[in-house]
C-alpha positions in Angstrom: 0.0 0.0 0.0 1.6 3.2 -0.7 1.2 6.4 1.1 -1.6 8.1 -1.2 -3.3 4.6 -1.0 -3.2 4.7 2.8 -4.6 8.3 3.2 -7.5 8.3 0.4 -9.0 5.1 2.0 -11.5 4.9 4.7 -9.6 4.2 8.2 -11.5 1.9 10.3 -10.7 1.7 14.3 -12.7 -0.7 16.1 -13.3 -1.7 20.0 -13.8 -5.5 20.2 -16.1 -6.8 23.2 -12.8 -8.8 24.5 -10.9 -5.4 24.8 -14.2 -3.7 26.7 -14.9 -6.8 28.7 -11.1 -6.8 30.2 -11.7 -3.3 31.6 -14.1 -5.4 34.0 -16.5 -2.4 33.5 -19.7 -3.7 35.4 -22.8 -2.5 33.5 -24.8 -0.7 36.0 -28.5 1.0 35.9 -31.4 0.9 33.4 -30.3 -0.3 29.6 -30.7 2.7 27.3 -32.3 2.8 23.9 -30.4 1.9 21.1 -30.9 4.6 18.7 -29.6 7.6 17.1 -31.4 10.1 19.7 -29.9 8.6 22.5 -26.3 9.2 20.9 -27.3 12.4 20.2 -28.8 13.1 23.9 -25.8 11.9 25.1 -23.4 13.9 22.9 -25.5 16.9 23.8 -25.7 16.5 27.5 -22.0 15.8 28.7 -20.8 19.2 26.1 -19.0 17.2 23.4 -21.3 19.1 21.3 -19.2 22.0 21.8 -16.0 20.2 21.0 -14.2 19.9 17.8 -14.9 16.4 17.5 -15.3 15.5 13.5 -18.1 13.5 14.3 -20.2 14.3 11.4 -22.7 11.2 11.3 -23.9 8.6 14.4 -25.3 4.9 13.5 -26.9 2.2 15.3 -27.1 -1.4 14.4 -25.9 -0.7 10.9 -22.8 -1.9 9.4 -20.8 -1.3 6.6 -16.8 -2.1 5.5 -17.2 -5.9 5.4 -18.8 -5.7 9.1 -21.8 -8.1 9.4 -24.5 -8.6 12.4 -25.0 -11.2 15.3 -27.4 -10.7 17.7 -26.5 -7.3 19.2 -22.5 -7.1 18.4 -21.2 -6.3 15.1 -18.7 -8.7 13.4 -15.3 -8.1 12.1 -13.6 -9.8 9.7 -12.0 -12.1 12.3 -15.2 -13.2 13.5 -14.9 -11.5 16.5 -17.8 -9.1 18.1 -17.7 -5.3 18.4 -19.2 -2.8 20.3 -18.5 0.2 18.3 -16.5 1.5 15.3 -15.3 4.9 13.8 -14.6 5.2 9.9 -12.2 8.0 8.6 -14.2 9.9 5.5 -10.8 11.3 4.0 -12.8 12.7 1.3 -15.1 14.4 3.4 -12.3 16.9 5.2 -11.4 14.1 7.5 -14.7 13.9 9.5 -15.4 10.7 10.9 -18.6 8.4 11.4 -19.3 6.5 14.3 -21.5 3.3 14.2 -22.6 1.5 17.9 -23.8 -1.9 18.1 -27.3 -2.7 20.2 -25.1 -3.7 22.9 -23.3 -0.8 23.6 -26.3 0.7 25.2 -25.9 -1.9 28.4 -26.1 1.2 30.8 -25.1 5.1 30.7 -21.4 4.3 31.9 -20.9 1.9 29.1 -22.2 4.3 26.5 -20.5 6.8 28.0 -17.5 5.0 27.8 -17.6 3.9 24.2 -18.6 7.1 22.7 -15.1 8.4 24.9 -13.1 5.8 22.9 -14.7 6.7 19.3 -14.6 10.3 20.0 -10.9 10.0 21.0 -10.7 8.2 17.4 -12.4 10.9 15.6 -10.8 13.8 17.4 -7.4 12.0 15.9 -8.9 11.3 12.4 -9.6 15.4 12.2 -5.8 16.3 12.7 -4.1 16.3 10.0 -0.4 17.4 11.6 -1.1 13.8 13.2 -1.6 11.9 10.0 2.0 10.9 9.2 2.8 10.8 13.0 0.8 7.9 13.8 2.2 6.0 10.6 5.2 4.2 9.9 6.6 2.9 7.0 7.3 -1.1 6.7 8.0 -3.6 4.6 4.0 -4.0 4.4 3.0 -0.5 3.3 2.2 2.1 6.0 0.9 0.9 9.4 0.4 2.3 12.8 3.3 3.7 14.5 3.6 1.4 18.0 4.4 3.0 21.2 7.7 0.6 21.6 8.5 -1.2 18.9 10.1 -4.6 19.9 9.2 -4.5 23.3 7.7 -7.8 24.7 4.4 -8.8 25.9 0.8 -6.2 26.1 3.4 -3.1 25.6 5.0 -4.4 22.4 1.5 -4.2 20.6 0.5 -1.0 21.9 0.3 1.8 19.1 0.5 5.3 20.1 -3.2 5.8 18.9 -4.1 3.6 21.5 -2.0 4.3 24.4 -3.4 8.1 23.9 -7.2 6.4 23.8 -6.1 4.4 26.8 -5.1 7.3 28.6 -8.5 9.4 27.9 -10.6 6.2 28.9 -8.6 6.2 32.5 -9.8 9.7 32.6 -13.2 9.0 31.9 -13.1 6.7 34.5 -11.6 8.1 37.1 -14.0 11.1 36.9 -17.3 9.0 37.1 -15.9 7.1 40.4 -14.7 3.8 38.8 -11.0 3.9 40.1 -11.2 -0.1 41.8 -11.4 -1.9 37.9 -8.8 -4.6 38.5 -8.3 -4.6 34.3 -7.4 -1.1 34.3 -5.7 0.4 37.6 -4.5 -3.2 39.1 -3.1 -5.1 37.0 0.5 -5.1 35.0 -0.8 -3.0 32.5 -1.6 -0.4 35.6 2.4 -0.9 35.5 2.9 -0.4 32.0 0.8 3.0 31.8 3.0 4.2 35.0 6.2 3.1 34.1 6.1 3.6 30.2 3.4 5.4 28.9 3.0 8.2 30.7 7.1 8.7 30.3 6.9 9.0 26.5 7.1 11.8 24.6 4.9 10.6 21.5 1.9 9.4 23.9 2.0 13.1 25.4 1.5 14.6 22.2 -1.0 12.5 20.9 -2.9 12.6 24.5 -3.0 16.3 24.7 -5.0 16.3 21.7 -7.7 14.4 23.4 -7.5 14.8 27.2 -10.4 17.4 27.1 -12.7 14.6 25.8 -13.5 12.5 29.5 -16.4 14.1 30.3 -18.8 13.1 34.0 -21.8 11.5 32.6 -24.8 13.2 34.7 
């Protein structure tokens, strides 16, 4: 893939229910309606609606870019389920579009939550100084810059993208009272963030793109 090919296709992040479920984020309170008003309501309440977001279009339960349906996940093309996805309109001055799944709508927090991650996506997609940052060059075409290349284990597969995300979700946490979640502040990776993350240079500068995004959900 060259470099034009990279940037004039859609990008497509995802958040797989395996990544959301080892958060151990327990859903709590009344499941919300799945539909395009409660994004909105959402969106509108915690003040993201003020931010420069590039969220130009919200979808539920619909899929597109080789995603199918089962039951209330999406499907990727490994098979596995998804909660939520953001695509990358290049053509459209990098706005983004943000699809959710039935099951994201388990409870405010988990909304909440997800739309934190997207958003986080979407903020990214509508920088463009941050286009070629995120990207390396390999023998493979272009691919996401990782956060420590050749390192072992969790850390070795982190990108920067991520870490950043990472760090906003934390946020997002902390501030609506969930700072006990054994799969994000006690665990190794708790370590990793500490010891590694928080000490790099290219996680700060994606991060303080997006650290005004973790909002309280009311």
């Amino acid at each position: 893939m060259t470099f034009f090919d990279f940037y004039s296709r859609p990008r497509i992040q995802e958040l797989t229910k395996g990544e959301y479920d080892s958060h151990g984020i327990a859903d709590s309170g009344t499941p919300l309606e799945p539909s395009v008003n409660t994004l909105r309501k959402m969106y509108k309440e915690t003040g993201w609606d003020k931010m420069d977001t590039g969220a130009k279009q919200f979808y539920v339960d619909h899929v597109s870019g080789g995603y199918t349906k089962r039951g209330d996940y999406y499907i990727n093309n490994k098979g596995q389920e998804v909660l939520a996805y953001t695509r990358r309109n290049f053509w459209d001055r990098n706005t983004s579009s943000l699809s959710f799944s039935k099951a994201a709508f388990g409870s405010k927090i988990k909304l909440g939550f997800l739309m934190t991650h997207e958003l986080g996506h979407s903020t990214i997609n509508l920088d463009s100084s941050l286009n070629s940052f995120l990207q390396v060059k390999t023998k493979n075409g272009y691919e996401p810059e990782l956060l420590y290349p050749g390192a072992q284990g969790e850390l070795g597969k982190l990108t920067i993208e991520h870490g950043a995300i990472w760090g906003i979700e934390r946020d997002f946490l902390k501030l609506n009272g969930l700072t006990k979640l054994p799969g994000v502040f006690d665990s190794s990776l708790e370590y990793i963030f500490d010891n590694y993350i928080l000490k790099s240079s290219q996680f700060k500068h994606v991060y303080d793109k997006i650290k005004h995004l973790p909002v309280k959900i009311k």
